[in-house]
N, C-alpha and C positions, 0 to 999 in steps of 0.2 A: 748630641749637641742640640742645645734649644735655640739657636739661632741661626734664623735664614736670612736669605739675598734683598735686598728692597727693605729689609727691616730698619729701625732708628736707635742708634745705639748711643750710649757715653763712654766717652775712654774714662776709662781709673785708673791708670797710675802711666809713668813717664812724660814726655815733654810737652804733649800733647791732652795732658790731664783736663777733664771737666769738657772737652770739646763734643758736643754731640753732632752725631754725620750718622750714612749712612752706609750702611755696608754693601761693599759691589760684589764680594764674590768670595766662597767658603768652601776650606778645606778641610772636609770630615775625616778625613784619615790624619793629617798630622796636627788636626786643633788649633788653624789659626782662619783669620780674616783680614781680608782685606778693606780697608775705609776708605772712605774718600778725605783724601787731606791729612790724612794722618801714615806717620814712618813714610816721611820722603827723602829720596835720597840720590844723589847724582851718580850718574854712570856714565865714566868718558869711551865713547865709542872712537876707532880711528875710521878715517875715510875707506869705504870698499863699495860693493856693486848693492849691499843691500842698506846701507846710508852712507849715500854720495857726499854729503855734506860734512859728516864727523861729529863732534864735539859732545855737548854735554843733553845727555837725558834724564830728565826726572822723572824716575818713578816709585811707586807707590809699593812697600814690602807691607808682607805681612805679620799679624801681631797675634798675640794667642787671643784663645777667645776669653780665655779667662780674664783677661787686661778691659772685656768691656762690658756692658750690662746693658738687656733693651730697655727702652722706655716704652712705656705700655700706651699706646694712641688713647684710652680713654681717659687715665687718670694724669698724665704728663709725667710721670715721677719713673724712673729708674727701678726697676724692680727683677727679682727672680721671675723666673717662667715655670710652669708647672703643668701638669697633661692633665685632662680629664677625659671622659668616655658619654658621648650622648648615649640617648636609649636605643637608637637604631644604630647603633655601635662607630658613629664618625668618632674621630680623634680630633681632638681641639688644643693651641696653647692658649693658658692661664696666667693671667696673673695674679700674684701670690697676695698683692696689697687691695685691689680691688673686685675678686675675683670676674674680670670682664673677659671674655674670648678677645684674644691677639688675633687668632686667625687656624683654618684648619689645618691638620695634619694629612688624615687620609679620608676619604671618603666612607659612605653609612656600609657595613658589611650587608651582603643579601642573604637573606637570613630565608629556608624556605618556611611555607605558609604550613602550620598543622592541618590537617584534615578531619 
């Protein structure tokens, strides 16, 4: 999954289409995310010791990740992400339309020195 936390995403498709937010928190194992602002939904809690008060919460579900697409900080535009490999072997995402670094993956491998 090419998409991390703190990234700028656009929803594409349901009621919340065209909205771009950012994403607060990714679930690698079942394929979804969570956004800010988007799939909100009320939850009637009843009164107990862990909300004295009761009534209605809103919170935020989440959505596959296929449903959203980053936008690239350089170019502004909504685009696929793609990996590339530095020389000293870091990992980087790409994007597809202007090929600019989004941001790294993993750090440069230590490669030993020849002698």
């Amino acid at each position: 999954m090419r998409v991390n936390k703190n990234d700028l995403v656009v929803v594409l498709t349901g009621p919340s289409r065209g909205k771009r937010t950012k994403v607060t928190e990714v679930d690698h194992k079942a394929g979804k995310v969570t956004l800010e602002g988007v799939a909100i939904v009320k939850k009637h809690v009843r009164k107990s010791r862990r909300s004295p008060r009761g009534g209605q919460l809103r919170l935020e579900m989440p959505i596959s990740v296929s449903n959203v697409q980053v936008i690239c900080p350089k170019c502004d535009t909504p685009t696929r992400v793609g990996v590339r490999f530095d020389d000293s072997g870091a990992k980087y995402r790409v994007c597809k339309k202007c090929k600019a670094d989004i941001s790294q993956i993993s750090p440069p491998k230590n490669t030993p020195k020849a002698l």
